[in-house]
C-alpha positions as CSV (number, residue, x, y, z in Angstrom):
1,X,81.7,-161.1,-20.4
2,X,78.3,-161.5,-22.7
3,X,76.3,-161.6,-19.2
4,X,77.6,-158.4,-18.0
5,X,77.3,-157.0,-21.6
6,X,73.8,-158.2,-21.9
7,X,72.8,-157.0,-18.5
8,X,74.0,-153.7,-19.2
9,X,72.2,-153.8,-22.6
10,X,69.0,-155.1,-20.8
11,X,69.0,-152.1,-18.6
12,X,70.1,-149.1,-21.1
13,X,68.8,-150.3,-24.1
14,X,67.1,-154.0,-24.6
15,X,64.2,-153.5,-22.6
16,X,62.2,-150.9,-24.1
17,X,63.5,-152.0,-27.5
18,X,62.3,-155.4,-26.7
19,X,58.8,-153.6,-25.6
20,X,58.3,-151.6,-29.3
21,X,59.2,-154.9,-31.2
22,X,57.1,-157.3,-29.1
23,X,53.8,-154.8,-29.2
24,X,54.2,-153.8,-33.0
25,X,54.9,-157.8,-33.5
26,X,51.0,-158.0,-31.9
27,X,49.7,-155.1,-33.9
28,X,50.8,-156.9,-37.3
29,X,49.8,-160.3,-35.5
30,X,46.0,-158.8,-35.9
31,X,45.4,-159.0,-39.5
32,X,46.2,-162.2,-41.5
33,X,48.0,-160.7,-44.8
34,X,50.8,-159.2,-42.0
35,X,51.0,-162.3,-39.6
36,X,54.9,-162.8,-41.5
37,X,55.8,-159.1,-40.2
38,X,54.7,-159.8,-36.9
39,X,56.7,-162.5,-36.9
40,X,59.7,-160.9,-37.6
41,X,58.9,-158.4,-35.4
42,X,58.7,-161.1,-32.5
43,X,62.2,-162.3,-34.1
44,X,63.6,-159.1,-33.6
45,X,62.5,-158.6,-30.1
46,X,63.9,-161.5,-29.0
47,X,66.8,-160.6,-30.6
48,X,67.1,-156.7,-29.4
49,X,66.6,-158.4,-25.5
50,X,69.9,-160.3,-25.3
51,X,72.0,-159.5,-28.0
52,X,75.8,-160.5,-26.9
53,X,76.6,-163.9,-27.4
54,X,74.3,-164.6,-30.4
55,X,74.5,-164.0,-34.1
56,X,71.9,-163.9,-37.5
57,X,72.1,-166.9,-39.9
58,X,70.7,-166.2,-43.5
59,X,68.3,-169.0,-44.6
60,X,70.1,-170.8,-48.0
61,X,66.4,-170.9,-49.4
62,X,64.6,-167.7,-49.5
63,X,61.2,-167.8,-51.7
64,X,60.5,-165.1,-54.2
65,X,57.4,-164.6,-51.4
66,X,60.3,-163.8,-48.8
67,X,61.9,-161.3,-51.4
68,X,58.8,-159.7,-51.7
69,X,57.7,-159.5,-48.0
70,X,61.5,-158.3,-47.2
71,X,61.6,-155.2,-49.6
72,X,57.7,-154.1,-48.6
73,X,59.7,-154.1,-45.0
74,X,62.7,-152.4,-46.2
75,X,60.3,-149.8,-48.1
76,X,57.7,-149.5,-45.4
77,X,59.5,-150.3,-41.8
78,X,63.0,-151.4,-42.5
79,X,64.6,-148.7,-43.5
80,X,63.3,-146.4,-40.3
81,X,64.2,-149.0,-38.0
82,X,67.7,-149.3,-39.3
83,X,68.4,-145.6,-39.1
84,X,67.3,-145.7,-35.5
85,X,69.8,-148.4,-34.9
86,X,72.4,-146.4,-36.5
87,X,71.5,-143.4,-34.7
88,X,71.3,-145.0,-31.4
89,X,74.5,-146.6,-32.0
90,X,76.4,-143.2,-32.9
91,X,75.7,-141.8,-29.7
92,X,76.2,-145.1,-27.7
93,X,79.3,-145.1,-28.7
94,X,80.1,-141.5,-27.6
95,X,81.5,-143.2,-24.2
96,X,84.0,-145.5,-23.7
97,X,81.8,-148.5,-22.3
98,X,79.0,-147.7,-24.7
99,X,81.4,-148.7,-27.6
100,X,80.6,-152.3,-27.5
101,X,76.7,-151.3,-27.3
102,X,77.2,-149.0,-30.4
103,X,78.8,-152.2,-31.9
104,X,75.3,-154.4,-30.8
105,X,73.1,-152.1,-32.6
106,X,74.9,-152.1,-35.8
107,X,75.0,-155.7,-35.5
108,X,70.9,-154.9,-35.7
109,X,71.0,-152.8,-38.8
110,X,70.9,-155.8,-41.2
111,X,67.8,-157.4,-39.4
112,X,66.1,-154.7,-38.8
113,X,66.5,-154.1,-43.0
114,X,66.0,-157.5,-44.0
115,X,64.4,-159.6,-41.3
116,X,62.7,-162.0,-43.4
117,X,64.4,-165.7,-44.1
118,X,67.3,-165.1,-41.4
119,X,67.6,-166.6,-37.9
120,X,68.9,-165.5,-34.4
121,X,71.1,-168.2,-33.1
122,X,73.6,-169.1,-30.3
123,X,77.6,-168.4,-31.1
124,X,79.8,-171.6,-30.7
């Protein structure tokens, strides 16, 4: 069921989400000082491409540097980002089999606010 879920996400959604991630994850990638938002930019696209089946795991050790780089994102990206997710998500799940796609991009919301010191992993 996550195939078929993630192929229809691929398709309607994933790709072109996948796209603005990975390119604004080169953009930051330019200049050293935002080399950590690129990275979570690269997180989140690979992420945002094939979402079913996988899950976010906080890191138990987040630096004060990781608090600081995650509320400059939530003040200067984050919060945009997450209302897109929301938004998206509200009229995803407008249609019956876009319900479980409005449930994937609220599963985004957190990331998308907070990206810094989490990690995209596999579901047992």
């Amino acid at each position: 069921m996550n195939t078929i879920l993630n192929v229809i996400w691929f398709v309607l959604a994933g790709l072109w989400l996948a796209i603005g991630y990975f390119f604004t994850g080169l953009f930051f990638c330019i200049f050293i000082v935002t080399i950590p938002f690129g990275i979570a930019n690269m997180r989140l696209a690979g992420y945002v491409l094939w979402p079913f089946g996988r899950t976010i795991v906080r890191e138990p050790a987040s630096e004060g540097l990781v608090l600081f780089g995650n509320v400059l994102w939530l003040i200067l990206f984050g919060w945009e980002l997450a209302l897109a997710h929301l938004l998206t998500g509200l009229i995803q799940a407008i249609t019956i089999i876009g319900i479980p796609l409005a449930v994937a991009n609220w599963k985004m919301v957190p990331l998308a606010l907070w990206p810094m010191g989490a990690r995209v992993v596999d579901k047992p």
